[in-house]
C-alpha atoms as one frame of an Amber mdcrd trajectory, in Angstrom:
protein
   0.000   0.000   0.000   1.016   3.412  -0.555  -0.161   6.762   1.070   0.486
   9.921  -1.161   0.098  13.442   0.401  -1.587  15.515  -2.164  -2.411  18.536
   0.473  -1.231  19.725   3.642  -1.105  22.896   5.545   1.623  24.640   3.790
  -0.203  24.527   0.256  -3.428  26.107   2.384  -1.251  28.678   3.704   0.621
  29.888   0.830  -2.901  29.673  -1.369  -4.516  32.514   1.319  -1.202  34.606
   0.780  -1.214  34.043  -3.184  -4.846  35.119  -2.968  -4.318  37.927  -0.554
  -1.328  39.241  -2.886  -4.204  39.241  -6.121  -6.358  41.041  -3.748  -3.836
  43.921  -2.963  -2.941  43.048   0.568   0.540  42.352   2.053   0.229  38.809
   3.110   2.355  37.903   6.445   2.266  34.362   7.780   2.460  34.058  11.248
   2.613  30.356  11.376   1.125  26.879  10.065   1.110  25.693  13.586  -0.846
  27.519  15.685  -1.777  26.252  18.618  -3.118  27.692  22.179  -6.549  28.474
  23.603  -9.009  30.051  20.790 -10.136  33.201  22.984  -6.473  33.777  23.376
  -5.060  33.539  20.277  -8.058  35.860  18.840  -6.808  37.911  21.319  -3.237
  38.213  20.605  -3.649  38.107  16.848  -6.456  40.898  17.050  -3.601  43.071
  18.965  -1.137  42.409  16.711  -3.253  43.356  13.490  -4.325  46.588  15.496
  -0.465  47.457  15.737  -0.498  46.573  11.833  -3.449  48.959  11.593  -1.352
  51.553  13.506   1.806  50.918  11.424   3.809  49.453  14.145   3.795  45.973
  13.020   6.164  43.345  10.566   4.054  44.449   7.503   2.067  47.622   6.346
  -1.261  47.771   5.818  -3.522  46.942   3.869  -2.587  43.375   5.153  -3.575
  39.639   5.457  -2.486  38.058   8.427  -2.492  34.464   7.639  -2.007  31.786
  10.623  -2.650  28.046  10.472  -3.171  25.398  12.925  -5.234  24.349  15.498
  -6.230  25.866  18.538  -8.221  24.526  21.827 -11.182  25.199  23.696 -11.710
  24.692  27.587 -15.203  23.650  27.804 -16.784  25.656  30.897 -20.317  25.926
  29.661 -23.118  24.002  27.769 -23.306  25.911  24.699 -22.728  25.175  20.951
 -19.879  25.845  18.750 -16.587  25.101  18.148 -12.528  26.013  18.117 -13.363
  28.521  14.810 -16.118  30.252  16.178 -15.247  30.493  19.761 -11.819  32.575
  18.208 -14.371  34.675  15.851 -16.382  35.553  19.056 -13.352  36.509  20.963
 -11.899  38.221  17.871 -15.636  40.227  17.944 -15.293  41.056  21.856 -11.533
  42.679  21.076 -12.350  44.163  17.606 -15.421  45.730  19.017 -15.517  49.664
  17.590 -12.666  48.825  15.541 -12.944  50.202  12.002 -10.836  48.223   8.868
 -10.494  45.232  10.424 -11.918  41.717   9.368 -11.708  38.178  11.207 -11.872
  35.005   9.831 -11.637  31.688  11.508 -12.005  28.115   9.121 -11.597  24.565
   9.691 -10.694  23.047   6.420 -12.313  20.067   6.581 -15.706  22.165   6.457
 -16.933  21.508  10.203 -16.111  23.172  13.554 -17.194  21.558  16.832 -20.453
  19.643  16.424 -22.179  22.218  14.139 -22.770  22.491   9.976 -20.446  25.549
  10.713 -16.661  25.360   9.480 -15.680  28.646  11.305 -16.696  32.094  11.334
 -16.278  36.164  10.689 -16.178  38.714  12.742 -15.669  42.839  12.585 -15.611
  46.052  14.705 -19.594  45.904  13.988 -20.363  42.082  15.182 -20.646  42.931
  19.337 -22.829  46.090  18.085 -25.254  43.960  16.072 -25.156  41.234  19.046
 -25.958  43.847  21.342 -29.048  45.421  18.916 -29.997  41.269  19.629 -30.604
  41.976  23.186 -27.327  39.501  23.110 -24.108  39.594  25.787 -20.802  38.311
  23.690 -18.935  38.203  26.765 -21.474  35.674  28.379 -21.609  33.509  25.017
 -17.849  33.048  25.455 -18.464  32.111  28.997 -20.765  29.399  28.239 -18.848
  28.798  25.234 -21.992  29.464  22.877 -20.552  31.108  19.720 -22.732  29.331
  17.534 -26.147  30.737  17.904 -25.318  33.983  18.203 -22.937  34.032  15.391
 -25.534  32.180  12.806 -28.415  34.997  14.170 -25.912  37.360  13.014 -25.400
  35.591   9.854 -21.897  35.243  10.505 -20.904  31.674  10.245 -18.300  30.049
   7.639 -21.097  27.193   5.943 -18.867  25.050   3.418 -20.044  21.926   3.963
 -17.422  18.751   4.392 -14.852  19.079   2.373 -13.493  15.166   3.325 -10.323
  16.754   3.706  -8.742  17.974   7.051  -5.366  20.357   6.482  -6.231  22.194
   9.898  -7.506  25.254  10.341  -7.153  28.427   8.886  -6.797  32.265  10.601
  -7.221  35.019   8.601  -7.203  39.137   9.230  -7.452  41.635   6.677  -6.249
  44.783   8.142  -6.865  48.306   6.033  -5.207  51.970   6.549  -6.834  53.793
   9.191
């Protein structure tokens, strides 16, 4: 028997920056092995793209910051969702009034958690149209709930299965101020 790879991370990784490049943004990849706790890592990689934003960061905007991996979730609560769209929610809480800056969380293989979602988007206008909902971000992270919310708001990532899995892919466009 023989096992040939015909796609892995890297190829997933370097197709967002050849994509981001046609688009007009300066791609920068973090990494293609991401790893840590989701509302974390939305947290670090929001801050980083907000020193982008500011021009104190490894590439001017406008910019795609491009990360791959996998991160993890601590289940506290009962709620629905998964890795993607717990980071998207997070990414929402930190973005929240922040103009020119778009998140975007994937799992390749087309799911995320036990939901029809693969991942999630997120802007400085998500927590404002949450909040219009009558809905608390913060205590949707807590009970780790980033589905519902995010698919009232329209903002899930709905691919399908793919019957592939190359993990998971982070994404921030970042514009001028």
């Amino acid at each position: 028997m023989t096992n040939s790879v015909i796609g892995n991370n890297l190829l997933v990784v370097e197709a967002a920056a050849a994509r981001a490049r046609a688009l007009g943004y300066a791609p920068h990849v973090l990494t293609r092995a991401l790893e840590g706790e989701a509302r974390d890592v939305a947290r670090t990689l929001v801050g980083l793209a907000r020193q982008i934003q500011a021009g104190r960061g490894p590439v001017a905007p406008p910019a795609c910051l491009i990360a791959g991996g996998e991160t993890t979730v601590t289940v506290r609560g009962t709620g629905r969702g998964g890795r993607c769209q717990e980071w998207a929610l997070a990414a929402a809480i930190e973005l929240d009034g922040v103009d020119g800056i778009v998140a975007l969380a994937a799992g390749t293989d087309g799911t995320d958690g036990p939901t029809d979602a693969a991942g999630a988007v997120a802007d400085g206008a998500t927590q404002k149209r949450a909040r219009e909902r009558g809905e608390d971000l913060q205590a949707r992270l807590a009970r780790n709930d980033a589905n519902p919310v995010l698919a009232a708001l329209d903002d899930l990532v709905v691919t399908g299965p793919t019957n592939t899995n190359l993990l998971d892919l982070y994404l921030l466009l970042i514009e001028p101020r």
